[in-house]
C-alpha positions, 0 to 999 in steps of 0.5 A: 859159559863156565868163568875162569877160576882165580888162581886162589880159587879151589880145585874142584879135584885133583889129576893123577895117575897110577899108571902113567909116570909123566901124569903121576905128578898130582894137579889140580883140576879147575872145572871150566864147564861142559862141552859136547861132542859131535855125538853128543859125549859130554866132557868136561874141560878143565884148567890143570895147575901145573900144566898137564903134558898135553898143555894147559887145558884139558877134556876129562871123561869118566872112563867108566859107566856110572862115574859120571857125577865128578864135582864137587870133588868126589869122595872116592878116585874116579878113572878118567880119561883125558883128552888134549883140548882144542886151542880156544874151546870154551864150554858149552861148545861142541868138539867133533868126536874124531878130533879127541885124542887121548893123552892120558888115563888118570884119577881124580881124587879129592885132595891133593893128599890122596893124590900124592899118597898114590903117585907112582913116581921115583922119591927122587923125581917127587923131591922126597 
C-alpha cells in the first residue's frame, strides 16, 4: 500500500492540459501507488493539488504504448489519460474496467514551469 504524502511533500510531477481549458490549470500530481483493473490495465492513482475538476483523486494512464515509466517525474511531457477515481480506492486494489471514466486528457511534465509555460488559458483566467 502507497502512504499518503505530506503536503510539503514534492510532487512526483505535475497535471495539465493543452487541449482542455478546465484542466489547463497546472496541478501538482502525488503518486498514491498502483491499481489494476479488472483486466489487469495498470494505472496510477494519484492525489492532484488543487483539486483536479473530477475531484481529489484521480486514475492516470499513459495515453500511449511505450509511455509507461512515469515517476520520477519524466524529463519530457507524457500524454496521459485521466480517469475519475473511485470514492475510497486504495493502491494495490483492483477497479472493474467498465467502471473507468475518462474525464480528461493532459500531460505530465516535470516542473511546475513547464507546465505553466504550456497552459492554454486566457492571461486573464491565469491571473497574468
Amino acid at each position: 500500500m502507497g502512504s499518503i504524502p505530506s503536503p510539503e511533500e514534492k510532487p512526483a510531477f505535475w497535471l495539465s492540459s493543452q487541449e482542455l481549458t478546465a484542466w489547463a490549470r497546472p496541478r501538482a500530481a502525488h503518486l498514491l501507488g498502483q491499481v489494476t483493473t479488472t483486466g489487469g490495465e495498470s494505472l496510477s492513482l494519484a492525489r492532484t493539488e488543487p483539486p483536479s475538476p473530477s475531484g481529489e483523486h484521480v486514475l492516470i494512464r499513459p495515453r500511449y504504448e511505450g509511455d509507461e515509466d512515469m515517476s520520477p517525474a519524466p524529463q519530457r511531457p507524457i500524454i496521459v489519460n485521466v480517469y475519475s477515481a473511485p470514492g475510497g480506492l486504495r493502491p494495490g486494489e483492483s477497479v472493474p474496467s467498465w467502471s473507468l471514466t475518462l474525464v480528461g486528457v493532459g500531460e505530465i511534465y516535470h516542473s511546475e514551469a513547464e507546465a505553466a509555460a504550456d497552459d492554454i488559458r486566457p492571461a486573464a483566467a491565469r491571473g497574468a
